[in-house]
N, CA and C atoms as a LAMMPS dump frame, in Angstrom:
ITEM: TIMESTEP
0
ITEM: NUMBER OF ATOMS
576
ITEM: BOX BOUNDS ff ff ff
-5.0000000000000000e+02 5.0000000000000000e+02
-5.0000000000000000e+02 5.0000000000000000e+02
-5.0000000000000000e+02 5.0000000000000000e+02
ITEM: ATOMS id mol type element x y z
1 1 1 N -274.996 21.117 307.231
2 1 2 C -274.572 19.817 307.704
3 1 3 C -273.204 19.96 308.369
4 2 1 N -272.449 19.211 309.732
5 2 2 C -271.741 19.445 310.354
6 2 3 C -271.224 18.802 309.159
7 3 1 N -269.718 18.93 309.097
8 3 2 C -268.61 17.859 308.65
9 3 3 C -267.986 17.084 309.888
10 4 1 N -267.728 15.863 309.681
11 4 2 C -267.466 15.015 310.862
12 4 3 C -265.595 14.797 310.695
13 5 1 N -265.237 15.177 311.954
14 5 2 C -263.786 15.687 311.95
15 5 3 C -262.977 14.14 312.634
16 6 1 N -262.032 14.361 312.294
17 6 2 C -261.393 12.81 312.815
18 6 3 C -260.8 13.08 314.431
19 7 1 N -261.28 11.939 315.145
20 7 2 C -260.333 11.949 316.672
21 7 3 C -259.298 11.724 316.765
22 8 1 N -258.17 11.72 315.857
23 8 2 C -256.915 11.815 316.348
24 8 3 C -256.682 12.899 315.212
25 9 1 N -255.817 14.004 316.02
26 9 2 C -255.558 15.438 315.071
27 9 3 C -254.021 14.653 314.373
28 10 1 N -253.535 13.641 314.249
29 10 2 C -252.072 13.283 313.626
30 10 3 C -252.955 12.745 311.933
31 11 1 N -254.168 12.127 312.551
32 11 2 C -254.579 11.37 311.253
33 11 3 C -255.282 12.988 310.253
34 12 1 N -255.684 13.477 310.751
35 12 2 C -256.717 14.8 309.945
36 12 3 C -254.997 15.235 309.151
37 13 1 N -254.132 15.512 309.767
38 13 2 C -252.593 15.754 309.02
39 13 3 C -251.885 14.988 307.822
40 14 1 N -252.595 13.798 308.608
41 14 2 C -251.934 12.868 307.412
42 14 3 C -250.594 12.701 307.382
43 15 1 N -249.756 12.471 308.598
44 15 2 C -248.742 12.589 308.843
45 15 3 C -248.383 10.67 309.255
46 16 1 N -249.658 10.05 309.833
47 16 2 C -249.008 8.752 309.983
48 16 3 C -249.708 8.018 309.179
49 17 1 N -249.511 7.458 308.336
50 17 2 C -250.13 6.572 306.896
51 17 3 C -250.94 5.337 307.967
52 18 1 N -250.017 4.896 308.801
53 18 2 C -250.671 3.753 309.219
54 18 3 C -251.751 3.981 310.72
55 19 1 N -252.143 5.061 311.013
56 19 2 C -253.149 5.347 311.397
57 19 3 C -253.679 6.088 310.986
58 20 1 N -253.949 6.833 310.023
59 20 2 C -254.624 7.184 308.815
60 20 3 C -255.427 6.099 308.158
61 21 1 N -254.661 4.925 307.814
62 21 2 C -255.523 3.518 307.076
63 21 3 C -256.439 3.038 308.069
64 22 1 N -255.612 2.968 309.487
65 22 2 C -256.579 2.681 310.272
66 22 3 C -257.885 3.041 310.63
67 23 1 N -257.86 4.225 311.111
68 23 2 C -259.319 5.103 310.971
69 23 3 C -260.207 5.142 309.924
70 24 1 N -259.305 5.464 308.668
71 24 2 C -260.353 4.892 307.013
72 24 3 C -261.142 3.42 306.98
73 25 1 N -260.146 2.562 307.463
74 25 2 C -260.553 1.234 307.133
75 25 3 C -261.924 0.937 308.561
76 26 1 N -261.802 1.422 309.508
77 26 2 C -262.08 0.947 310.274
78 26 3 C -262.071 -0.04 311.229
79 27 1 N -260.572 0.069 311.56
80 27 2 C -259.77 -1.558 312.197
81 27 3 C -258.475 -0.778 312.53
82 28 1 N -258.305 -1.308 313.253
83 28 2 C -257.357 -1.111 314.639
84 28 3 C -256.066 -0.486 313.964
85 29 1 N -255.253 0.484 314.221
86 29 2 C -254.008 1.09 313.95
87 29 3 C -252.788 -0.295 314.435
88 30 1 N -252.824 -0.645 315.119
89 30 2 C -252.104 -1.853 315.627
90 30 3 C -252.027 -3.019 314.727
91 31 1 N -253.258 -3.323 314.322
92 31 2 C -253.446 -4.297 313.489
93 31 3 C -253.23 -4.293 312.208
94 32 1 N -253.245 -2.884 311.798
95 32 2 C -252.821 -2.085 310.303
96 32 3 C -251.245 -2.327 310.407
97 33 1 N -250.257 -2.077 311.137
98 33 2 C -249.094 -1.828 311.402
99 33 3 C -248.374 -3.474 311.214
100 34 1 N -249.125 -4.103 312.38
101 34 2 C -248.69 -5.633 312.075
102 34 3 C -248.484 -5.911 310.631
103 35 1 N -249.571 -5.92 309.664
104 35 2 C -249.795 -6.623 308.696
105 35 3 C -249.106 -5.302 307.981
106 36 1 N -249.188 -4.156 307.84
107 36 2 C -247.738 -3.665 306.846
108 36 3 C -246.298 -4.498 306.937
109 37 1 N -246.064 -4.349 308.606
110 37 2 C -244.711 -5.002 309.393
111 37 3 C -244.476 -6.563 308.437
112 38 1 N -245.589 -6.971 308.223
113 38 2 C -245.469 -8.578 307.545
114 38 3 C -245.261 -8.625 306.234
115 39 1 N -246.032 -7.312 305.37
116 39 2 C -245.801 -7.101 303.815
117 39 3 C -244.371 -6.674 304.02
118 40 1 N -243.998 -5.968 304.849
119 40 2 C -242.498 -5.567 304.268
120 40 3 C -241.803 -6.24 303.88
121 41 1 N -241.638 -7.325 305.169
122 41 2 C -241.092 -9.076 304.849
123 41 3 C -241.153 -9.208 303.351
124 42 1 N -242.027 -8.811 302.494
125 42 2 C -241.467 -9.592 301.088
126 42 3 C -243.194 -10.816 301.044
127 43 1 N -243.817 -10.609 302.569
128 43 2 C -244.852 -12.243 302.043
129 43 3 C -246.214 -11.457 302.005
130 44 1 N -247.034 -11.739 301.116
131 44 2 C -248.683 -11.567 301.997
132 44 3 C -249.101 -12.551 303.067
133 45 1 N -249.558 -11.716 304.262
134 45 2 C -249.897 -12.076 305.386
135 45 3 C -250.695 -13.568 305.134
136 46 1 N -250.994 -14.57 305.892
137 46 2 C -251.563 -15.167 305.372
138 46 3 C -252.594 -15.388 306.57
139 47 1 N -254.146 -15.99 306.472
140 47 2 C -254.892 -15.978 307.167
141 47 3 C -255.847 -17.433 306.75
142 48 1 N -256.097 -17.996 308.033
143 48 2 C -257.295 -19.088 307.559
144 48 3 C -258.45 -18.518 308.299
145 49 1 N -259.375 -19.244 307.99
146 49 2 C -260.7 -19.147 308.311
147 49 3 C -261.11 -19.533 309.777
148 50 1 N -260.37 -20.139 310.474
149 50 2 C -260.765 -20.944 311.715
150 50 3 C -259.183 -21.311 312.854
151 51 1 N -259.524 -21.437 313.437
152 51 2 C -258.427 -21.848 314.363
153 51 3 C -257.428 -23.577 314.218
154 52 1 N -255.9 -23.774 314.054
155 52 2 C -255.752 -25.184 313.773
156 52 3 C -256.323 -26.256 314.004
157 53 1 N -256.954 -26.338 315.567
158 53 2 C -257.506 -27.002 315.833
159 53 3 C -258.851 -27.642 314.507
160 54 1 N -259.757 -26.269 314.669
161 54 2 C -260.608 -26.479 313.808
162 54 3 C -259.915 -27.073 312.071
163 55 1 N -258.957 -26.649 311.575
164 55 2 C -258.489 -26.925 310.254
165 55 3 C -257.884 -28.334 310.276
166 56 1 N -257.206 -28.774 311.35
167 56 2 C -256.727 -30.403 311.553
168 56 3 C -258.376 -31.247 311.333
169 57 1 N -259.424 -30.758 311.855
170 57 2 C -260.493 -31.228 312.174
171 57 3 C -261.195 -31.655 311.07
172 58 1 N -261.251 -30.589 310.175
173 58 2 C -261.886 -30.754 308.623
174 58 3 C -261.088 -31.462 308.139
175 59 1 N -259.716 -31.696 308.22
176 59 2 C -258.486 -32.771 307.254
177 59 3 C -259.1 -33.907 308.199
178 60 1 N -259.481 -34.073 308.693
179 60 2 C -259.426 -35.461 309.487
180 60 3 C -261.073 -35.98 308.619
181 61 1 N -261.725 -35.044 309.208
182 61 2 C -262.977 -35.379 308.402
183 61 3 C -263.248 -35.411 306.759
184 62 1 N -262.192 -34.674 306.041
185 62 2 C -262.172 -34.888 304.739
186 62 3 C -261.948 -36.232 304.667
187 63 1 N -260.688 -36.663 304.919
188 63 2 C -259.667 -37.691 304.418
189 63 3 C -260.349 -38.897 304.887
190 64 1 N -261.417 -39.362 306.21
191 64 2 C -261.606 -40.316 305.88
192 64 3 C -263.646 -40.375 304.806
193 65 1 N -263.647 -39.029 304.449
194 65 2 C -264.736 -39.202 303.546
195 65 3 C -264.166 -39.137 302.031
196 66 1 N -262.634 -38.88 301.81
197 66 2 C -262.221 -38.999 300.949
198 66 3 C -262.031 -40.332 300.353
199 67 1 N -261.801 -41.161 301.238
200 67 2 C -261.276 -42.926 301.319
201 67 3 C -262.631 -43.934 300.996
202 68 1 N -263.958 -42.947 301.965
203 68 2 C -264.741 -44.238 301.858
204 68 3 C -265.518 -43.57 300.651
205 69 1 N -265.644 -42.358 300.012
206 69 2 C -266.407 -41.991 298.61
207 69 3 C -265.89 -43.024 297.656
208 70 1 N -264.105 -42.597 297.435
209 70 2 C -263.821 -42.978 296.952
210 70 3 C -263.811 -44.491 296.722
211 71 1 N -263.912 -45.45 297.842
212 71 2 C -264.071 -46.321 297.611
213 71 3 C -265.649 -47.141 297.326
214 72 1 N -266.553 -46.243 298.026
215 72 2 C -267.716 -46.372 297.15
216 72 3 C -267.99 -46.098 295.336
217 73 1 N -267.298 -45.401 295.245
218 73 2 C -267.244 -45.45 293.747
219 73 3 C -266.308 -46.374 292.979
220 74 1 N -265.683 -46.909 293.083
221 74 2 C -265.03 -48.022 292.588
222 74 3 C -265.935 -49.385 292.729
223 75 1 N -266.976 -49.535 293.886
224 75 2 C -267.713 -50.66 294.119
225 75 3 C -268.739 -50.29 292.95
226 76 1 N -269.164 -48.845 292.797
227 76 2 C -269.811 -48.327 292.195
228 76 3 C -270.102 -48.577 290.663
229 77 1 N -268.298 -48.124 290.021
230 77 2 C -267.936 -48.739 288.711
231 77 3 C -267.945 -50.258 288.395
232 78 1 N -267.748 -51.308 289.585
233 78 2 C -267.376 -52.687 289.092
234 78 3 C -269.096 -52.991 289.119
235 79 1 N -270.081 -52.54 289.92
236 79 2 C -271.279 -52.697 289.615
237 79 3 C -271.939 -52.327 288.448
238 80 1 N -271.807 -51.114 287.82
239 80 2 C -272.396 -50.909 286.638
240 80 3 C -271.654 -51.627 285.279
241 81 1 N -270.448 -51.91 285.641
242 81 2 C -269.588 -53.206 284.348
243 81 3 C -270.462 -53.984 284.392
244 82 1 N -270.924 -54.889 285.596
245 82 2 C -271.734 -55.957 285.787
246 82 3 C -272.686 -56.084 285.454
247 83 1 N -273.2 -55.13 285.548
248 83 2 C -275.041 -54.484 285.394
249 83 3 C -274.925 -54.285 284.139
250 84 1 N -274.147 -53.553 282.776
251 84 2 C -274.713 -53.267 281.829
252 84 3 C -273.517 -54.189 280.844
253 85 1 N -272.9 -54.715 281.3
254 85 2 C -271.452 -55.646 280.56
255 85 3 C -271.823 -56.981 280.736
256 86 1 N -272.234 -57.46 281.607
257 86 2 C -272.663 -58.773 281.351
258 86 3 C -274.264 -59.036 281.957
259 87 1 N -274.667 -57.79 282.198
260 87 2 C -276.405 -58.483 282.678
261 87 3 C -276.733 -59.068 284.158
262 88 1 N -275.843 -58.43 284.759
263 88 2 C -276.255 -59.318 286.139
264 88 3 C -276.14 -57.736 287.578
265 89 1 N -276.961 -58.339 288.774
266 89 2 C -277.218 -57.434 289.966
267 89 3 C -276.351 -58.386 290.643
268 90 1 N -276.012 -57.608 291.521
269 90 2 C -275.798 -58.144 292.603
270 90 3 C -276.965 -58.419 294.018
271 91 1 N -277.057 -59.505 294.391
272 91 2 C -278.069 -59.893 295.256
273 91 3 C -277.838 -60.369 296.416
274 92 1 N -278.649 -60.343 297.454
275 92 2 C -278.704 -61.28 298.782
276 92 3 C -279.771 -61.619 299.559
277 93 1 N -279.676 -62.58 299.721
278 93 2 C -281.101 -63.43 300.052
279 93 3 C -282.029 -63.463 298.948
280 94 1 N -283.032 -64.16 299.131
281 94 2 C -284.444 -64.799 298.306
282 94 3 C -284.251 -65.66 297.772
283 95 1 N -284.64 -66.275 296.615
284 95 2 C -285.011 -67.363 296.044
285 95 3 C -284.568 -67.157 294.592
286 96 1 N -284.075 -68.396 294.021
287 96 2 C -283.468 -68.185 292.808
288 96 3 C -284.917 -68.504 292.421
289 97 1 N -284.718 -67.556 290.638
290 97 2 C -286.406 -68.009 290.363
291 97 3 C -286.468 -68.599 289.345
292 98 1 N -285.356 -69.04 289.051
293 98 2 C -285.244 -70.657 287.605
294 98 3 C -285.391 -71.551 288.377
295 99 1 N -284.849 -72.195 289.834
296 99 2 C -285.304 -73.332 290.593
297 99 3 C -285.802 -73.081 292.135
298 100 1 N -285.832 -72.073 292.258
299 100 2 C -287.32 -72.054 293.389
300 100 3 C -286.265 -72.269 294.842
301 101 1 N -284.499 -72.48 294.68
302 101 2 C -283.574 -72.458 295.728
303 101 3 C -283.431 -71.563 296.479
304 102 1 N -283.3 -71.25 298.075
305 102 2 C -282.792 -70.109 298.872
306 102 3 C -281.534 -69.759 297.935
307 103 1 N -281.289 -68.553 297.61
308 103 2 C -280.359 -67.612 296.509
309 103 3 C -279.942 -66.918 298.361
310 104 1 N -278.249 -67.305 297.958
311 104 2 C -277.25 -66.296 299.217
312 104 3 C -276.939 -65.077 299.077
313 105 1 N -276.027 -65.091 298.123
314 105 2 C -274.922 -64.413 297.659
315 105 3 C -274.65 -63.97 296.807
316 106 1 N -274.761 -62.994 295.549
317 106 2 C -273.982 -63.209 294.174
318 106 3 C -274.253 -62.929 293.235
319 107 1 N -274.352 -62.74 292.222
320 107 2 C -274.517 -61.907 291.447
321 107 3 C -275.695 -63.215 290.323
322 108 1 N -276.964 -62.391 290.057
323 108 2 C -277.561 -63.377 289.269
324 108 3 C -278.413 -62.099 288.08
325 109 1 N -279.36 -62.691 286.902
326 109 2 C -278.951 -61.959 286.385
327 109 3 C -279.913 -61.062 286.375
328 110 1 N -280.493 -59.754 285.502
329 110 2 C -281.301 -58.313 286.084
330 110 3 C -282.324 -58.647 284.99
331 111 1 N -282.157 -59.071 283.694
332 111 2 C -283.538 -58.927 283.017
333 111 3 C -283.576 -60.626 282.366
334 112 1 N -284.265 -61.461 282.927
335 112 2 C -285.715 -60.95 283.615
336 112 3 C -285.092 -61.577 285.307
337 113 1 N -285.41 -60.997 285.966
338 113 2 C -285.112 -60.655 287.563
339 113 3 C -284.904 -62.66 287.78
340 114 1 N -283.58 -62.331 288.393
341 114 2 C -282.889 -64.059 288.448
342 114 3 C -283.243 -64.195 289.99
343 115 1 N -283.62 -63.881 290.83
344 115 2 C -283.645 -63.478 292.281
345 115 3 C -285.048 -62.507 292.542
346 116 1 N -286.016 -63.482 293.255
347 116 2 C -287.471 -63.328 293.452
348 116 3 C -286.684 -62.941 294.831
349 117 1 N -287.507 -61.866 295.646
350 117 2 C -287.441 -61.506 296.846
351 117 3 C -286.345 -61.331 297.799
352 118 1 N -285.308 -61.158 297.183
353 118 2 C -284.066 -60.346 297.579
354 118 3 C -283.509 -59.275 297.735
355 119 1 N -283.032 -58.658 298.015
356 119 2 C -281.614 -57.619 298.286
357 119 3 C -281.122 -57.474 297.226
358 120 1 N -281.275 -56.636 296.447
359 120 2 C -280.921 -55.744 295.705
360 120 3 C -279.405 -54.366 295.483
361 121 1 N -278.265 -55.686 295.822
362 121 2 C -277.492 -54.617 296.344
363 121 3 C -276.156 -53.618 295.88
364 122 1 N -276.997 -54.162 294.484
365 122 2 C -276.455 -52.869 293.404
366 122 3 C -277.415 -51.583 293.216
367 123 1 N -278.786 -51.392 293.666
368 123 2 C -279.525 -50.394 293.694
369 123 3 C -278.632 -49.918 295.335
370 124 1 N -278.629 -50.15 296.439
371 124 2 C -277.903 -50.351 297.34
372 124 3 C -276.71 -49.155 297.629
373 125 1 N -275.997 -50.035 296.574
374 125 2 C -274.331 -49.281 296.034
375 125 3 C -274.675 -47.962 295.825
376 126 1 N -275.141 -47.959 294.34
377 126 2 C -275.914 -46.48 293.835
378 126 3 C -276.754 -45.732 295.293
379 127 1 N -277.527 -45.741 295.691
380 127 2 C -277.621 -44.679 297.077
381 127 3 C -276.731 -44.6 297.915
382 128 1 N -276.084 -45.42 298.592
383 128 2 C -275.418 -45.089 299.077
384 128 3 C -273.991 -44.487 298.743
385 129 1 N -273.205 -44.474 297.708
386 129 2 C -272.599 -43.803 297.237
387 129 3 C -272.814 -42.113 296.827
388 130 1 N -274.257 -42.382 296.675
389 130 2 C -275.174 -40.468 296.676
390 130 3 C -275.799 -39.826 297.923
391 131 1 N -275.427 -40.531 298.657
392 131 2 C -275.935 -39.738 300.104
393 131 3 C -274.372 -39.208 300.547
394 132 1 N -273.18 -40.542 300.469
395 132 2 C -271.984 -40.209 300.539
396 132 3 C -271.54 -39.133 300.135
397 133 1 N -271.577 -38.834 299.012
398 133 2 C -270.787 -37.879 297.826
399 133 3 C -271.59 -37.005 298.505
400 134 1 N -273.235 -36.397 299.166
401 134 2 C -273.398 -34.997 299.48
402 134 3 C -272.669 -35.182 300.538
403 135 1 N -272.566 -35.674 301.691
404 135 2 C -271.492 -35.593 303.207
405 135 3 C -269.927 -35.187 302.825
406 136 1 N -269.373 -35.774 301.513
407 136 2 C -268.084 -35.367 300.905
408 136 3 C -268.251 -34.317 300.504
409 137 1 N -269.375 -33.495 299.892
410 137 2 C -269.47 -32.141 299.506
411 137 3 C -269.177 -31.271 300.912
412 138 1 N -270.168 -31.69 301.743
413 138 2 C -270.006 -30.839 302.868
414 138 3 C -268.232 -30.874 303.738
415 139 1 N -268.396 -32.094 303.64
416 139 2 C -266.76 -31.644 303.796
417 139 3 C -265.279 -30.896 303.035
418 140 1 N -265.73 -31.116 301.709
419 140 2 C -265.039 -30.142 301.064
420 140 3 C -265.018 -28.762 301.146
421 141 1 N -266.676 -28.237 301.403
422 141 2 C -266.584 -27.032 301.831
423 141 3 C -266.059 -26.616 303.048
424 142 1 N -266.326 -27.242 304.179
425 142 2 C -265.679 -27.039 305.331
426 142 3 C -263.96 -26.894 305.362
427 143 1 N -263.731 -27.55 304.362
428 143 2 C -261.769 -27.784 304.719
429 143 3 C -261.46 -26.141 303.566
430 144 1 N -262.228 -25.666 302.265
431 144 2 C -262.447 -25.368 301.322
432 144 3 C -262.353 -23.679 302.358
433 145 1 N -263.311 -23.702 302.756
434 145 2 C -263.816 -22.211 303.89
435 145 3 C -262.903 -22.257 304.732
436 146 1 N -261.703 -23.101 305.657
437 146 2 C -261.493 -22.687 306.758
438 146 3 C -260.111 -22.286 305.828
439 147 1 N -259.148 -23.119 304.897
440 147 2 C -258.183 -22.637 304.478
441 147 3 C -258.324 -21.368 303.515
442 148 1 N -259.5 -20.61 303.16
443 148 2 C -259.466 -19.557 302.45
444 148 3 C -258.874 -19.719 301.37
445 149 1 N -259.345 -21.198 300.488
446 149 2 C -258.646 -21.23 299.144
447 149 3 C -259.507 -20.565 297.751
448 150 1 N -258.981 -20.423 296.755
449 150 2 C -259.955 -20.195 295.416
450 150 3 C -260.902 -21.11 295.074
451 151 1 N -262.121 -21.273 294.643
452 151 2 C -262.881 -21.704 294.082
453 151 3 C -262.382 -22.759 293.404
454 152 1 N -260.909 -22.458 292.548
455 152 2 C -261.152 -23.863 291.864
456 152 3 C -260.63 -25.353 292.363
457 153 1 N -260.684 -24.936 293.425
458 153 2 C -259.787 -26.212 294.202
459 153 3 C -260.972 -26.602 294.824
460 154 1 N -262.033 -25.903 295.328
461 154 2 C -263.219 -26.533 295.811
462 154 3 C -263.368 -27.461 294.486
463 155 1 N -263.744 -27.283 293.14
464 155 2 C -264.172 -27.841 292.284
465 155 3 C -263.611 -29.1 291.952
466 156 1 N -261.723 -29.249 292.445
467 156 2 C -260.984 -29.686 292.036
468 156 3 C -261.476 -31.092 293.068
469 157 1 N -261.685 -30.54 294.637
470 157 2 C -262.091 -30.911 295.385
471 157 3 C -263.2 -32.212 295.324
472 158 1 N -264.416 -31.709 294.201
473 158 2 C -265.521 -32.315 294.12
474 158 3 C -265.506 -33.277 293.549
475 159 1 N -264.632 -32.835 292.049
476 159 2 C -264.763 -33.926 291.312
477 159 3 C -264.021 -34.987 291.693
478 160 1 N -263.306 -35.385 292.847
479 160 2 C -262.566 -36.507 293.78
480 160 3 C -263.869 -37.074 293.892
481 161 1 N -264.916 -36.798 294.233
482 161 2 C -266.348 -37.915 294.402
483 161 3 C -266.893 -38.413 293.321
484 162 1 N -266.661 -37.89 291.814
485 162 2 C -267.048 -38.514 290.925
486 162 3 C -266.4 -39.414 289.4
487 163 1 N -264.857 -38.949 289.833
488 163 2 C -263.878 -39.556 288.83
489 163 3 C -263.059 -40.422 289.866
490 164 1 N -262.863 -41.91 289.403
491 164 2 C -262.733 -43 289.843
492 164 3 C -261.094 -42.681 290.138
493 165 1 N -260.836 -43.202 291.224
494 165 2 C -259.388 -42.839 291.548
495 165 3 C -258.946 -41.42 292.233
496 166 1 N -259.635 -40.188 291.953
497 166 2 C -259.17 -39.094 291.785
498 166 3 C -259.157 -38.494 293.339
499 167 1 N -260.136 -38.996 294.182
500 167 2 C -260.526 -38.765 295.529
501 167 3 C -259.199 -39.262 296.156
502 168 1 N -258.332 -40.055 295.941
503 168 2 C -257.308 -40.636 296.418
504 168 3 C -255.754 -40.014 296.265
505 169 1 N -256.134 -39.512 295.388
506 169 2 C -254.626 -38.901 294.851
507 169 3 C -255.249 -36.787 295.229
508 170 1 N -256.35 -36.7 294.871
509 170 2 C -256.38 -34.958 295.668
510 170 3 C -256.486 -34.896 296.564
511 171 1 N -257.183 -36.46 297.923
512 171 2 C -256.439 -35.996 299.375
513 171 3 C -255.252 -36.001 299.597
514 172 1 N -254.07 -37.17 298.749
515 172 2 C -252.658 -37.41 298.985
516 172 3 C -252.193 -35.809 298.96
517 173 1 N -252.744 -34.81 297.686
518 173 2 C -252.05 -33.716 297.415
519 173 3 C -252.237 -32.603 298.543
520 174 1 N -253.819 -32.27 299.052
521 174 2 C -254.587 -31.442 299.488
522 174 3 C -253.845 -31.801 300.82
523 175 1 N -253.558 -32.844 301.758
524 175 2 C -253.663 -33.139 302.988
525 175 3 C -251.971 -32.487 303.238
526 176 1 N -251.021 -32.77 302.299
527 176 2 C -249.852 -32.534 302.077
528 176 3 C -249.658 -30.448 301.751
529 177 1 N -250.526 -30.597 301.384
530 177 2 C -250.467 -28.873 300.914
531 177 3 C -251.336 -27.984 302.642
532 178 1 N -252.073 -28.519 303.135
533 178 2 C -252.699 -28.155 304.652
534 178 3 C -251.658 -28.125 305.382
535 179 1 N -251.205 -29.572 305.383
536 179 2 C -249.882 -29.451 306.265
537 179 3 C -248.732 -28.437 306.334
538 180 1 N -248.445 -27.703 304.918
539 180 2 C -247.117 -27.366 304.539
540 180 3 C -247.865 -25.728 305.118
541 181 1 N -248.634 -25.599 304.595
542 181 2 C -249.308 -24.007 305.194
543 181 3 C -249.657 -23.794 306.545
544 182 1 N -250.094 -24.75 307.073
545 182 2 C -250.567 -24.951 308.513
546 182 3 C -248.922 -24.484 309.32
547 183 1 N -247.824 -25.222 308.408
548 183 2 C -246.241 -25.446 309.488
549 183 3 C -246.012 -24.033 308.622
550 184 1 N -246.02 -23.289 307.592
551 184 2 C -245.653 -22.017 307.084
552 184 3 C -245.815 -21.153 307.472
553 185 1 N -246.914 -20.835 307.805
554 185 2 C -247.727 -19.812 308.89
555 185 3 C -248.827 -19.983 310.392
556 186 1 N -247.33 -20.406 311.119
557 186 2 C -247.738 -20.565 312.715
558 186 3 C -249.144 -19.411 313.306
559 187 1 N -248.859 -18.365 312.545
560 187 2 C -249.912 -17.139 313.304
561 187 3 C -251.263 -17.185 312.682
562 188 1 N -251.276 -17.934 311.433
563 188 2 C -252.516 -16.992 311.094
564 188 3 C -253.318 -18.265 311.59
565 189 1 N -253.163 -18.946 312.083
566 189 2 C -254.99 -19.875 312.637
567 189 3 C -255.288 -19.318 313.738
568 190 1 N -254.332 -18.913 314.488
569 190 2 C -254.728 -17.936 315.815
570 190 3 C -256 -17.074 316.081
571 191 1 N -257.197 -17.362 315.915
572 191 2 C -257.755 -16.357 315.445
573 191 3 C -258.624 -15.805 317.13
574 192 1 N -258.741 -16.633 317.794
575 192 2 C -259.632 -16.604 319.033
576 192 3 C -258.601 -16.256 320.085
């Protein structure tokens, strides 16, 4: 079997570390050098997933699926108080069915069904708050993947769609922490 010899006779010497890594790693001697040049500094290099453009893009799209989850779930909670705290749906249109009246608006009560042929718009709430929360998933991953964070901040991320309040105060934090990295490291969204 031949042995396969290296194309630059400095690296087979082992005389320049940083094209030596280069050739091992398989990535550019230039690009090896940069990112030593940046560890020296004292920082690890830092890198996102996508270009600013793209990372402003996912904060934009988080934050306002952060606002309306969140505020679907609060309509969410005052509906199920209603529903299992005092016995009543929320409704619109049909007929009240103790007096046979066009029923508008309002909350009447669930057992036995106060509102013949209406809108139902606490079943309503509940889907639409669960179609929401998967579109908020997908956006978490998107903002989650382009900043190259740990896992548990995705998680930290999620549970903003299902603990009341919480969607409000981890975009206040998350949108504030994008920003501060985004203005920290001008180079690394550069990627194109």
């Amino acid at each position: 079997m031949i042995d396969p010899k290296p194309a630059n006779p400095a690296a087979a010497a082992g005389t320049n570390a940083d094209t030596n890594a280069g050739i091992n790693s398989g990535t550019n001697p230039a690009t090896n050098a940069a990112t030593n040049a940046g560890s020296k500094t004292g920082g690890k290099k830092r890198r996102f997933g996508g270009t600013e453009a793209q990372i402003r893009s996912a904060l934009k799209f988080y934050k306002v699926l952060a606002y309306l989850t969140g505020g679907m779930l609060l309509l969410l909670c005052a509906e199920l108080v209603a529903r299992y705290g005092f016995g009543q749906y929320l409704f619109a249109g049909g007929t009240n069915a103790v007096t046979g009246q066009p029923f508008g608006f309002g909350f009447a009560d669930a057992e036995p069904p106060g509102v013949l042929g209406g809108v139902n718009l606490s079943v309503a709430v509940l889907i639409v708050h669960g179609w929401m929360y998967v579109v908020y998933l997908m956006s978490n991953f998107r903002l989650w993947a382009l900043m190259r964070w740990p896992f548990l901040k995705l998680i930290l991320l999620a549970l903003g769609g299902v603990v009341p309040f919480l969607s409000f105060i981890v975009e206040k934090k998350f949108h504030a922490e994008v920003e501060a990295e985004l203005a920290a490291n001008p180079q690394a969204p550069q990627r194109y």
